[in-house]
C-alpha positions as CSV (number, residue, x, y, z in Angstrom):
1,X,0.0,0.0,0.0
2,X,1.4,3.3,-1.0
3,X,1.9,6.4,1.4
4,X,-1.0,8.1,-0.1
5,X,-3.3,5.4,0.5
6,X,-2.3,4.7,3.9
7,X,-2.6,8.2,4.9
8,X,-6.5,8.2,2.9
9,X,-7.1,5.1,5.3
10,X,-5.6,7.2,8.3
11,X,-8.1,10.3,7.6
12,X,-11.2,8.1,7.2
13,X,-10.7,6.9,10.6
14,X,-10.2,10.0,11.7
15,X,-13.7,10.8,10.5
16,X,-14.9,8.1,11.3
17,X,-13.7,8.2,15.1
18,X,-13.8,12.2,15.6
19,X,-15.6,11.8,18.4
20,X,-13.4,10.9,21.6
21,X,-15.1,8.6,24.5
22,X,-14.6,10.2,27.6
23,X,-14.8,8.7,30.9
24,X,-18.5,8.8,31.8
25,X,-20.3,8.0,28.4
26,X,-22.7,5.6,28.3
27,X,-22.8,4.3,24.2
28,X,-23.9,1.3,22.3
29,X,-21.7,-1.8,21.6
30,X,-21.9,-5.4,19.6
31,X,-20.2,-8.0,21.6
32,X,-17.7,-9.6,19.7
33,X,-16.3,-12.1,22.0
34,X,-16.8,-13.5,25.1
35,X,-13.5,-14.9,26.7
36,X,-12.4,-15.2,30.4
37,X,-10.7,-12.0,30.7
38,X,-14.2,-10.6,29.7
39,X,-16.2,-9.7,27.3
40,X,-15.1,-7.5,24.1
41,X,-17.4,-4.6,22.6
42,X,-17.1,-2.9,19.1
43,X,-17.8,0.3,19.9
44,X,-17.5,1.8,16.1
45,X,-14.3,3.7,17.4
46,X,-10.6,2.5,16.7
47,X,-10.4,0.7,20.2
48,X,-12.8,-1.8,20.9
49,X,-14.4,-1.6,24.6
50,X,-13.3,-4.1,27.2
51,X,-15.4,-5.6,29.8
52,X,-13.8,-7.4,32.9
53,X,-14.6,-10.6,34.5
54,X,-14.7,-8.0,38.2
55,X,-16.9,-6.2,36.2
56,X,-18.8,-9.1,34.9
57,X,-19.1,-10.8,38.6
58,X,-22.0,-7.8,39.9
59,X,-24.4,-9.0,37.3
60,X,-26.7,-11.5,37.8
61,X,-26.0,-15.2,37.3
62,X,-29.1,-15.0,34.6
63,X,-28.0,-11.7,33.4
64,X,-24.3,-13.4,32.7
65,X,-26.0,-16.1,31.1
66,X,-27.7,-14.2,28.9
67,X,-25.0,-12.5,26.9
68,X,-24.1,-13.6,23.8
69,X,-21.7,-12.4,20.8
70,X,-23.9,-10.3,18.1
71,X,-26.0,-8.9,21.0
72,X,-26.4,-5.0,21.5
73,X,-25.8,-4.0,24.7
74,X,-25.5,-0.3,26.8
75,X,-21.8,-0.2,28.2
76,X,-20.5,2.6,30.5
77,X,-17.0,3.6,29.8
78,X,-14.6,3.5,32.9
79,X,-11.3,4.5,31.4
80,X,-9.4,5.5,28.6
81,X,-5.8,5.6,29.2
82,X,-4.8,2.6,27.7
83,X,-4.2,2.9,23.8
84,X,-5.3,-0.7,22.2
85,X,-8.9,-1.0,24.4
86,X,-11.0,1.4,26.1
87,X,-12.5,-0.2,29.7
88,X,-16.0,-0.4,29.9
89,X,-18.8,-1.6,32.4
90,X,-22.1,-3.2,31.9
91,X,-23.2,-2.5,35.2
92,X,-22.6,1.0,35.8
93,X,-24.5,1.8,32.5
94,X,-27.4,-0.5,34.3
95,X,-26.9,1.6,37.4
96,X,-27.1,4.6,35.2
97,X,-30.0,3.7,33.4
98,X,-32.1,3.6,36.6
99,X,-30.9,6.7,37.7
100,X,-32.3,8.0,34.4
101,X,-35.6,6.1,34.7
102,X,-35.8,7.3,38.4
103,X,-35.2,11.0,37.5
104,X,-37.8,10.0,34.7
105,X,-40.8,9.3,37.0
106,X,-39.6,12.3,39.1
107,X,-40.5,14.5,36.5
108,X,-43.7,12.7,34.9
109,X,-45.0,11.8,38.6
110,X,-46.0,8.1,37.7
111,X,-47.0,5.9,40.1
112,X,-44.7,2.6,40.1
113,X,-45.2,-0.4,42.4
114,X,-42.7,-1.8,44.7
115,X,-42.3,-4.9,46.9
116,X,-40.5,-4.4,50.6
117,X,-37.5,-6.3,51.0
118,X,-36.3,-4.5,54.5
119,X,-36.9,-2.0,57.2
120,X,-34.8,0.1,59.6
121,X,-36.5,2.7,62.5
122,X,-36.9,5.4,59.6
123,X,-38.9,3.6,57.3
124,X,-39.1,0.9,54.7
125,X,-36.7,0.0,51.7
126,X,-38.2,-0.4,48.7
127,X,-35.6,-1.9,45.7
128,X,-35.4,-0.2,41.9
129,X,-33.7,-1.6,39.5
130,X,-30.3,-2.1,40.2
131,X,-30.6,0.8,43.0
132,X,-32.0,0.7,47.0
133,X,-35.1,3.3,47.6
134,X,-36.4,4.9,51.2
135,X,-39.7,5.4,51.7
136,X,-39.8,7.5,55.1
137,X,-41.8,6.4,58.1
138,X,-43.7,9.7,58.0
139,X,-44.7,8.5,54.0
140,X,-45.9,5.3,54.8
141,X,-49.8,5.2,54.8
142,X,-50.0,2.3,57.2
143,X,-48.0,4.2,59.8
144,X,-50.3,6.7,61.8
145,X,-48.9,9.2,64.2
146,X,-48.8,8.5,68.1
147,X,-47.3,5.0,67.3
148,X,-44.4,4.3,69.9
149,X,-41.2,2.6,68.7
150,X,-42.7,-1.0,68.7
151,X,-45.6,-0.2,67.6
152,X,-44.2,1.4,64.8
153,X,-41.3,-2.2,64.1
154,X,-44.5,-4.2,64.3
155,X,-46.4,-2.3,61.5
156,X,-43.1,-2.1,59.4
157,X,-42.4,-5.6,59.6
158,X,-46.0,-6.9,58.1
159,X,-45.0,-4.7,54.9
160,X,-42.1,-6.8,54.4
161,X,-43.0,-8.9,51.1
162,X,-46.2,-6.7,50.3
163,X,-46.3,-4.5,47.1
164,X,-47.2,-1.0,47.6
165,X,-47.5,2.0,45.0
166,X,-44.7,5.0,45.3
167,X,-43.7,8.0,44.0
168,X,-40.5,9.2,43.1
169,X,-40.0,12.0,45.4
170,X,-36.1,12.9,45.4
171,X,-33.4,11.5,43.0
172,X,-29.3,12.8,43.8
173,X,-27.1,10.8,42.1
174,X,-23.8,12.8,44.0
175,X,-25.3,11.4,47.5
176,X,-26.9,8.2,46.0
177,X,-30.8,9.5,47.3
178,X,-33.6,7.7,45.7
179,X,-36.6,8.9,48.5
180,X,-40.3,7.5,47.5
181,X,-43.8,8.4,49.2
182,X,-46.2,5.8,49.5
183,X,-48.6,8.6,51.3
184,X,-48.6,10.5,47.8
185,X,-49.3,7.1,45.8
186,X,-51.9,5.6,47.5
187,X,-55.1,7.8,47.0
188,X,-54.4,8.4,42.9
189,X,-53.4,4.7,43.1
190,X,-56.8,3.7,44.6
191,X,-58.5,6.0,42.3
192,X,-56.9,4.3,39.6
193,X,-57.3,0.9,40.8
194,X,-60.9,1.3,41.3
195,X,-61.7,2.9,37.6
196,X,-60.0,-0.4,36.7
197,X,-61.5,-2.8,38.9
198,X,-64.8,-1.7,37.6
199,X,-64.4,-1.7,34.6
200,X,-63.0,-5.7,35.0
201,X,-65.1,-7.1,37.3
202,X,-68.4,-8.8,36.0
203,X,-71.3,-10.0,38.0
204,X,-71.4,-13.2,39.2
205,X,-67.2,-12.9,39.1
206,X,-65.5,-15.0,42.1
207,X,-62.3,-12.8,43.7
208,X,-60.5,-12.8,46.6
209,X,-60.6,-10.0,49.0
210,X,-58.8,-9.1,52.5
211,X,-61.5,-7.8,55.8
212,X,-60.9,-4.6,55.8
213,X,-63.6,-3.2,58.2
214,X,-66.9,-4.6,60.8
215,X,-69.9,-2.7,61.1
216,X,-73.3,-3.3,62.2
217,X,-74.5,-3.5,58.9
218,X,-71.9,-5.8,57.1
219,X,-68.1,-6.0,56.5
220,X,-65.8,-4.3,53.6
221,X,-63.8,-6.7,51.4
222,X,-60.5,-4.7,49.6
223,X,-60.3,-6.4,46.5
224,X,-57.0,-4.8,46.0
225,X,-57.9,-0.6,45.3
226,X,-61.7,-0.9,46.0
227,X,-63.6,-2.0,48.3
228,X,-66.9,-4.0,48.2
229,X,-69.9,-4.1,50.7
230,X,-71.3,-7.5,51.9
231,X,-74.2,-7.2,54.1
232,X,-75.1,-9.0,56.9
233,X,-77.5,-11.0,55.6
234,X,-75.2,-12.1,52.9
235,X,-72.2,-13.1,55.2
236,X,-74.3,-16.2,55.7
237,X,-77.1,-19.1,55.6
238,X,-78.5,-18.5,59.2
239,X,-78.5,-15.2,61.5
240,X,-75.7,-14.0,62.7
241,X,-76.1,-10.6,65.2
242,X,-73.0,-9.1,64.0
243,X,-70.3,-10.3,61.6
244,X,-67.5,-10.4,64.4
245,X,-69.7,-13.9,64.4
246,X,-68.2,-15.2,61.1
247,X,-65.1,-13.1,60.2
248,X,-62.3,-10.4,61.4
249,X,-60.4,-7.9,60.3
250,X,-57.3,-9.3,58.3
251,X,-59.2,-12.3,56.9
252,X,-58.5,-13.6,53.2
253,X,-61.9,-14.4,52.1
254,X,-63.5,-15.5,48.8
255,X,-66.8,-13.3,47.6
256,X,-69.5,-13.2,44.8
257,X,-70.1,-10.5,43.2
258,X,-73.6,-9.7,43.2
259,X,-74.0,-6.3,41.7
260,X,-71.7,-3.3,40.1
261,X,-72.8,0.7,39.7
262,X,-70.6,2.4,37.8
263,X,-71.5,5.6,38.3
264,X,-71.9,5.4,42.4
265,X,-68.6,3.1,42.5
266,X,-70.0,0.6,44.3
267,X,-69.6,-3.0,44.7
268,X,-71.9,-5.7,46.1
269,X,-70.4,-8.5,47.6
270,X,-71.6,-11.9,48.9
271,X,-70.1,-14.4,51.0
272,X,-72.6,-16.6,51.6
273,X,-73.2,-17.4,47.8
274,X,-70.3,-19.6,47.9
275,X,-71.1,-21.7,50.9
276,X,-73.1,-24.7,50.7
277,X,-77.2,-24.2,51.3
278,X,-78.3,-26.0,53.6
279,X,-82.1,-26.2,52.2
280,X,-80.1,-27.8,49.1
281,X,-80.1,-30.8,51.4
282,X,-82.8,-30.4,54.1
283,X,-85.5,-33.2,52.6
284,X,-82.5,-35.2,53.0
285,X,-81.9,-34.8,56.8
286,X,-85.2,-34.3,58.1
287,X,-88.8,-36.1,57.4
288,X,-92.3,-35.1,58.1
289,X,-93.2,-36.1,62.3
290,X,-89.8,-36.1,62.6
291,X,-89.4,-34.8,66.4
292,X,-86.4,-32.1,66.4
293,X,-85.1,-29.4,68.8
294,X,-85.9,-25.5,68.0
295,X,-84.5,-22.3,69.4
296,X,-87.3,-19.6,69.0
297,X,-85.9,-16.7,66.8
298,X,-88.8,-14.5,66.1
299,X,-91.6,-14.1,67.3
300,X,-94.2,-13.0,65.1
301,X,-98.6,-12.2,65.1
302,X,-99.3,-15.3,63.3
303,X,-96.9,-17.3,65.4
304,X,-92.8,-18.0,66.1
305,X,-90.2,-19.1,63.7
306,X,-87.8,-22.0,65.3
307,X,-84.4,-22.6,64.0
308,X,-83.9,-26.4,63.9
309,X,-79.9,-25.9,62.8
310,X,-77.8,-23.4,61.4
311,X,-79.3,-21.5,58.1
312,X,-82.6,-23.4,58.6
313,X,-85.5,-22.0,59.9
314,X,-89.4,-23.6,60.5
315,X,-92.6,-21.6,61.2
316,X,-94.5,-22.7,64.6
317,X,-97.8,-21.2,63.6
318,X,-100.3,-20.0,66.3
319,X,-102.6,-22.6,65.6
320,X,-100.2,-24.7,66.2
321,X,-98.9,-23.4,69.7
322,X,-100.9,-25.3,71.6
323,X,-104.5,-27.6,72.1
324,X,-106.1,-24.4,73.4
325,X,-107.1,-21.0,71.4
326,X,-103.9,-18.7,71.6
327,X,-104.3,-15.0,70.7
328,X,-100.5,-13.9,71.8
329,X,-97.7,-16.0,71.0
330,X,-95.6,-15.0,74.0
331,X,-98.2,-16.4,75.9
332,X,-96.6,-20.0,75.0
333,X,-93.3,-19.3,73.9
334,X,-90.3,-16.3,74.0
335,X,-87.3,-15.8,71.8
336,X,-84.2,-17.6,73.2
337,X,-85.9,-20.7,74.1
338,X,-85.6,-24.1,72.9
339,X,-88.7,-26.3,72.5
340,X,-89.2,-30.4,71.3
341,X,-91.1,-29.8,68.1
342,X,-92.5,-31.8,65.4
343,X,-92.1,-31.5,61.4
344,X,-95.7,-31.3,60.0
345,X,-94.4,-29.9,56.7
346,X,-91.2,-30.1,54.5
347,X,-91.3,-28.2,51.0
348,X,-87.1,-27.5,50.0
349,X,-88.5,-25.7,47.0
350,X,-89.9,-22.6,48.9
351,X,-87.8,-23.3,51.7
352,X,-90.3,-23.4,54.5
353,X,-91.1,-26.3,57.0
354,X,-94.1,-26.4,59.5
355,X,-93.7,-27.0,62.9
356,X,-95.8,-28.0,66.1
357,X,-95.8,-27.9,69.3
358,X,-99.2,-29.0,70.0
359,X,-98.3,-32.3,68.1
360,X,-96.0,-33.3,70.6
361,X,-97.3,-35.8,73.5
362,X,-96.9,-35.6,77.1
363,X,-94.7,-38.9,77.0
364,X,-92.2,-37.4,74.5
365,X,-92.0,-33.9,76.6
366,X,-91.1,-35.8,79.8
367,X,-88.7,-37.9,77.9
368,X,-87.0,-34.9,76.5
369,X,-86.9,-32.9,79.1
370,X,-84.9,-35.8,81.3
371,X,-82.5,-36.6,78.7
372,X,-81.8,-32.3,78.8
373,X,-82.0,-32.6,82.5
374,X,-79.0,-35.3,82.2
375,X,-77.1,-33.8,79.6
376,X,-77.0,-30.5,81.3
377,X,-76.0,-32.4,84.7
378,X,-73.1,-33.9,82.2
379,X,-72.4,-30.7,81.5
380,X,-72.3,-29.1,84.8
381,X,-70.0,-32.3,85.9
382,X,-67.6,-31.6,83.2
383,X,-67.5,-27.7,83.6
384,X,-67.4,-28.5,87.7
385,X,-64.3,-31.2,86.8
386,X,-62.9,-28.4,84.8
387,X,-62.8,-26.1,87.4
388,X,-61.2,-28.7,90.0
389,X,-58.1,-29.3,87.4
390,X,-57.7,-25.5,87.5
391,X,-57.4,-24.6,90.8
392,X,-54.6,-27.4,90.8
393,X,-53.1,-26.1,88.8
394,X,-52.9,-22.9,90.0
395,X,-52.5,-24.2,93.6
396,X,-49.3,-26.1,92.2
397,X,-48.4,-22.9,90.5
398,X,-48.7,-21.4,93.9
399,X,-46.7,-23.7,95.7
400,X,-44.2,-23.6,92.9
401,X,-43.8,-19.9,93.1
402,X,-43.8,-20.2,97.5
403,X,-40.9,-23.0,97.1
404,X,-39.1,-20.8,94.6
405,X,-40.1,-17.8,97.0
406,X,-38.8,-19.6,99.8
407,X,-35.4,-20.8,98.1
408,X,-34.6,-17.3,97.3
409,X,-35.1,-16.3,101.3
410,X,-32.8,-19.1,102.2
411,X,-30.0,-17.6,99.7
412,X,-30.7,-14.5,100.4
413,X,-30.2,-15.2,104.5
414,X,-27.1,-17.5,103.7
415,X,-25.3,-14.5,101.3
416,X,-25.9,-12.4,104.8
417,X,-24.7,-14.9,106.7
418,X,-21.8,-15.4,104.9
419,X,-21.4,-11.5,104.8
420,X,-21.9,-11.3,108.3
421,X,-19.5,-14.0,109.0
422,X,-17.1,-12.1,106.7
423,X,-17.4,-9.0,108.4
424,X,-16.7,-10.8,112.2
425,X,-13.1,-12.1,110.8
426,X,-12.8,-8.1,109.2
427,X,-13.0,-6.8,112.6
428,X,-11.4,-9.4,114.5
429,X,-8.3,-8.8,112.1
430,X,-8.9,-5.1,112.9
431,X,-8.9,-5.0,116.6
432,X,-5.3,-7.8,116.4
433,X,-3.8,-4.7,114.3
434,X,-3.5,-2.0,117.7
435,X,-2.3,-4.8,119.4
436,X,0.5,-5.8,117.3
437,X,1.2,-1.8,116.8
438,X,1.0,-2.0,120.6
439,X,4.0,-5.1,121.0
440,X,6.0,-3.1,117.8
441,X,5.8,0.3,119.9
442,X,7.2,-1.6,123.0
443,X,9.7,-3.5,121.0
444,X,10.9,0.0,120.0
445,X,11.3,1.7,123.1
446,X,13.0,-1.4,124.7
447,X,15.2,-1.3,122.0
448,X,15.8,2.5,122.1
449,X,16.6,2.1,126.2
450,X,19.3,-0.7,125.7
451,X,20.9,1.6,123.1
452,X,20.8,4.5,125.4
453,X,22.6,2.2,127.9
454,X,24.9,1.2,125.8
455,X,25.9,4.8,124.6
456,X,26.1,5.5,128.2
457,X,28.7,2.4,128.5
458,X,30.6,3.3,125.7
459,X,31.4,7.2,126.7
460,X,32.2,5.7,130.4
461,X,35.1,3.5,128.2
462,X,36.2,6.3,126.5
463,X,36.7,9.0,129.8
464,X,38.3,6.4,131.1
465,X,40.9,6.0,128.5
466,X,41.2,10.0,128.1
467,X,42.0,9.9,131.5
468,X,44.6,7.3,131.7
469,X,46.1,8.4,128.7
470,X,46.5,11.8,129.9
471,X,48.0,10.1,133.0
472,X,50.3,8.6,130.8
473,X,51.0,11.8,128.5
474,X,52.1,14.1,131.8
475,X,54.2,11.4,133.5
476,X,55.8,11.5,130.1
477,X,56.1,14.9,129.1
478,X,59.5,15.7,130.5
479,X,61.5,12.7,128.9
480,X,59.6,12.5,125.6
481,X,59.1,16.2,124.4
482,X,61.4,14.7,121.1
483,X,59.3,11.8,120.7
484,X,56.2,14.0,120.7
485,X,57.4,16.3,118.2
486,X,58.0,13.4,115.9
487,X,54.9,12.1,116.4
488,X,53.2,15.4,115.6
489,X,55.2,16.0,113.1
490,X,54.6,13.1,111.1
491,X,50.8,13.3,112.1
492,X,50.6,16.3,110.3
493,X,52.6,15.0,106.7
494,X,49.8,12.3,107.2
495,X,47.2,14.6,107.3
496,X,48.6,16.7,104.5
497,X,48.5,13.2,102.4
498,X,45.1,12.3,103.4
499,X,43.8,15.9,102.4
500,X,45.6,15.4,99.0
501,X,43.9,12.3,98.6
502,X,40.9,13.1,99.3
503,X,41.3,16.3,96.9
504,X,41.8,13.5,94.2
505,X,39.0,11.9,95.0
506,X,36.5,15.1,94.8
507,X,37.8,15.4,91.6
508,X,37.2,11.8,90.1
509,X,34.0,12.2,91.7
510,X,33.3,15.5,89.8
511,X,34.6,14.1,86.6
512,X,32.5,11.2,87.2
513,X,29.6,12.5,87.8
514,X,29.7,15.3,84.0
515,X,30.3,12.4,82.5
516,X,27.1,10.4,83.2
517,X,25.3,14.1,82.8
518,X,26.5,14.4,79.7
């Protein structure tokens, strides 16, 4: 290739590559080739891009799995410095992308849904992509003000695992802030769930709803943005006086739907629907003079109604009360009360059965009434047995808690005890200490009157040897006047030498002593 050409080659590359990547850029790639230094990306530039296997380790097994050569991916370049490859990341172009999307629903206001995965005191974490959002304690509808600090770990703790709509309230990349509100999601979220829960559901539809509220006059069912009404006399086959009877708050229950209005947005529920009828099956169970107990329920002009079991109900007409005329009910019967009655009717089509008390015999009243008499003695036997086991219970639990009790005393009085005995040896030790100062002080001045003694013996020695020797020196001083001049004489060179001496010796001592100064 000639010079010319090679230099046309050089300048369309030039064009081609005349824009440099700089650290930061997020651009488009077509993996090459996969090998197990990592994972190389044509770029469209001169270098191709480089993906590490430490880069390659943060994705997800399935995400790692997933690549393949020919595939297009987003890369996020890392550095540029070295001049045959460029050094890329797939996952900090993933990280970025969220950020984008994040700072995407920050500015559209979008409501996303999120799933718990953790808690801390200040709120709940809430994941995003590749990234970690905070929804605040003070942004959490389910947390109300006044709850104390357990309270508050309790409610945050049944989130964990539940989905709950957010909104993007504060995106900063610098200090790595993604801040949701669920408090700001949740009535538009309702809204929105309800417009489409309406517009989905269909009568006669079978869903699954959580309790959400008791009253008097029925129970609410969220079915997950809305909430549906089932009435008390749809929460089941027999009377119930409120629905705390049948359900609570919290329950997972499965409802009919009876009836939608769109333009009221509301939702009729049933609950009983979906349980079994028990008039499907009542010819079944029951026969015409068939005797069976009745609790009176109502009590009406034209008679009572009995119910003979759950969901079934029989009329006791007036006329058949009793063998003589009645004109009140209550006159025979009250509500509460359980009677032996007989079946005089049975039609499961209309769902009504006739009942009579007046066709029930003497014989079959005493009967009756004896086996109640004995059942509720069997009952008042059991109850009384129950009782019995009870209070031994509790009078073990009392002797338990007295022997414990008492174990503790004795402890207690051997630990003071032992203290005391402790402090008797302290203060015997304390009163042997004067009386060994005592001995120690009379050692001392025994010991300081024999050395006065002995001082007093030594300076008698020595006045008697001045005084001998003076004897000696003045019977002597005539005939030895030389002798003593000799003597002081060479007492005094002796002297001079010592002082010499010692003179050398101050001055060792001195020298000594810089030294180990300096």
């Amino acid at each position: 290739m000639s010079n010319e050409e090679t230099n046309f080659m050089e300048e369309l590359l030039d064009q081609h590559d005349y824009e440099e990547p700089q650290v930061g850029d997020i651009r488009k790639g077509i993996i090459v080739a996969i090998t197990p230094q990592g994972v190389i990306v044509d770029l469209g530039l001169k270098r191709d891009g480089l993906v590490p296997s430490s880069d390659l380790s943060k994705l997800e097994s399935e995400e790692r799995e997933a690549l393949q050569v020919n595939d297009e991916i987003s890369i996020y370049v890392t550095n540029t410095d070295a001049p045959d490859s460029l050094y890329v990341s797939i996952h900090l172009a993933q990280l970025n992308q969220d950020w984008i999307d994040a700072e995407a629903l920050l500015e559209s206001g979008d409501i996303v849904e999120g799933e718990v995965i953790g808690y801390n005191k200040g709120g709940a974490i809430i994941p995003f992509g590749r990234l970690r959002g905070f929804v605040p304690a003070s942004h959490l509808s389910e947390l109300s003000r006044g709850l104390n600090d357990r309270q508050r770990q309790q409610k945050l703790a049944k989130l964990r695992g539940q989905q709950i709509p957010v909104k993007v309230i504060e995106v900063d990349r610098r200090r790595r802030r993604l801040v949701f509100s669920q408090r700001d999601a949740q009535k538009e979220w309702e809204d929105k769930r309800k417009q489409e829960l309406l517009q989905d559901l269909n009568e006669g539809d079978i869903v699954t709803g959580r309790v959400s509220g008791l009253r008097d006059f029925g129970i609410f069912v969220d079915l997950g943005g809305a909430d549906g009404l089932v009435h008390i006399s749809e929460l089941a086959w027999y009377r119930i006086d409120h629905p705390r009877e049948v359900v609570k708050v919290g329950d997972e229950i499965e409802v009919y739907v009876l009836n939608i209005n769109v333009e009221s947005q509301r939702i009729s529920l049933s609950r009983k629907r979906l349980l079994e009828n028990p008039w499907d099956s009542v010819d079944k169970r029951y026969d015409q003079n068939q005797l069976v107990e009745g609790k009176i329920t109502r009590i009406v002009d034209y008679g009572a109604f009995a119910e003979i079991e759950p969901g079934v109900e029989g009329l006791l007409h007036v006329s058949q009360l009793s063998r003589n005329q009645v004109d009140n009910p209550r006159e025979v019967v009250n509500e509460g009360e359980t009677h032996l009655l007989r079946i005089v009717s049975i039609d499961p089509d209309r769902q009504r059965i006739g009942l009579s008390l007046r066709a029930v015999n003497a014989h079959e009243q005493i009967e009756w009434m004896a086996l109640r008499e004995a059942e509720a003695e069997a009952k008042a036997a059991e109850e009384a047995q129950a009782e019995e086991e009870a209070e031994e219970i509790d009078e073990d639990v009392e002797e338990t808690a007295v022997a414990d009790e008492t174990a503790a005393e004795e402890t207690e009085a051997s630990v003071e005890e032992k203290s005391d005995e402790d402090d008797d040896e302290t203060a015997v030790t304390d009163e042997a200490e004067p009386t060994l100062e005592e001995t120690s002080d009379e050692t001392v001045e025994e010991t300081a009157v024999t050395a006065e003694d002995e001082v007093e013996e030594v300076e008698e020695v020595e006045t008697s040897a001045e005084e001998s020797e003076t004897d000696e020196a003045e019977a002597d001083s005539d005939t030895g006047e030389t002798e003593v001049e000799e003597a002081v004489e060479e007492s005094s060179e002796e002297e001079a030498e010592t002082a010499e001496s010692d003179s050398d010796t101050e001055d060792e001592d001195e020298e000594e002593g810089t030294e180990e100064e300096s």
